[in-house]
C-alpha positions in Angstrom: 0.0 0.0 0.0 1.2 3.5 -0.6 1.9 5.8 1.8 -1.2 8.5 0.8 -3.3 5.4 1.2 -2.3 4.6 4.5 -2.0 7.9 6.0 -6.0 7.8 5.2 -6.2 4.8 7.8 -4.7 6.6 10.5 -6.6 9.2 13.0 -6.0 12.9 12.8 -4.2 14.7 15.9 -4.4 18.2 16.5 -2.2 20.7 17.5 0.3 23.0 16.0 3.8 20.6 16.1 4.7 17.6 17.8 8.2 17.9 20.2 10.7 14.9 20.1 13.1 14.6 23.6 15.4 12.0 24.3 15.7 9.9 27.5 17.4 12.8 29.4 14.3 15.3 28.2 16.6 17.5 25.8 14.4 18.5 22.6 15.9 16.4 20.0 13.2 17.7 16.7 10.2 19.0 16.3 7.5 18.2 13.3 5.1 20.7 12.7 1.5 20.3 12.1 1.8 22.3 8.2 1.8 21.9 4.7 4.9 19.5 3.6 5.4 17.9 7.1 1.7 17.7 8.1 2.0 13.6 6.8 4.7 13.3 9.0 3.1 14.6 11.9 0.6 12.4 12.1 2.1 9.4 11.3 4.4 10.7 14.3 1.8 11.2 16.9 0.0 7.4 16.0 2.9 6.5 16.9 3.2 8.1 19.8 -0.3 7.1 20.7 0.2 3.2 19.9 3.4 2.5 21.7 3.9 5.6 24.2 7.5 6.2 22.9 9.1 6.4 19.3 11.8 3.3 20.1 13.1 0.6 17.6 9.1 -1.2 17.7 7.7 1.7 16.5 10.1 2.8 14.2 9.5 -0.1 12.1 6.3 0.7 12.1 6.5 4.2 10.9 9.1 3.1 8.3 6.4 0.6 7.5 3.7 3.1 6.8 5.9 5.7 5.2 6.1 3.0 2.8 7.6 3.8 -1.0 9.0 6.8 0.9 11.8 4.9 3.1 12.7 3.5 0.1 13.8 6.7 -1.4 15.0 8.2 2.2 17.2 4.8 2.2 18.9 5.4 -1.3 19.1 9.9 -0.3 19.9 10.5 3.1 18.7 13.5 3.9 16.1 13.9 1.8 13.6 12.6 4.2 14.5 13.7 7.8 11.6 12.5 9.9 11.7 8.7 8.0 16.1 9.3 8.3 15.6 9.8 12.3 13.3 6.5 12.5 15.9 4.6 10.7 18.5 6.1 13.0 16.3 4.7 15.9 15.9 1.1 14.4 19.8 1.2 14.5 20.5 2.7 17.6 18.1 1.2 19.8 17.3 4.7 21.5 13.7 6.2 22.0 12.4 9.4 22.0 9.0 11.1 24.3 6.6 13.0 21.6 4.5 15.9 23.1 2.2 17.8 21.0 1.9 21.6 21.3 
């Protein structure tokens, strides 16, 4: 499935941006709720919602629903930060808190 057609399966959150801290509560990202990161956001805050923390379980998930774009994040690093900072957390075991604002 692509990922426009599963975005459409997942709930809408709202709020203006989602914060990411790490372990010791220093902001580590932010994804706002706008044009351009607004898919993002919400795949985000599911997340968030499904497993409490973004760790290496729900990483794989995200990466799973960004579907055909981790493939392209995969083969241009950099071109796709949020999906790049899931993969980074599949490989480093770490997690990150989500708040939305």
């Amino acid at each position: 499935m692509k990922f426009a057609d599963t975005l459409q399966t997942l709930p809408e959150f709202s709020g203006a941006r989602l914060v990411l801290t790490d372990a010791a509560g220093t902001e580590a990202g932010s994804i706002a709720n706008a044009p351009g990161s607004a898919g993002s956001f919400r795949v985000y805050a599911y997340l968030a919602q499904q497993y409490g923390v973004i760790g290496a379980e729900a990483a794989a998930e995200g990466l799973a629903i960004f579907a055909e774009h981790t493939e392209d994040a995969s083969r241009n690093p950099g071109k796709h930060p949020n999906i790049d900072r899931l993969i980074r957390l599949m490989v480093s075991g770490e997690t990150l808190n989500i708040r939305i604002e």
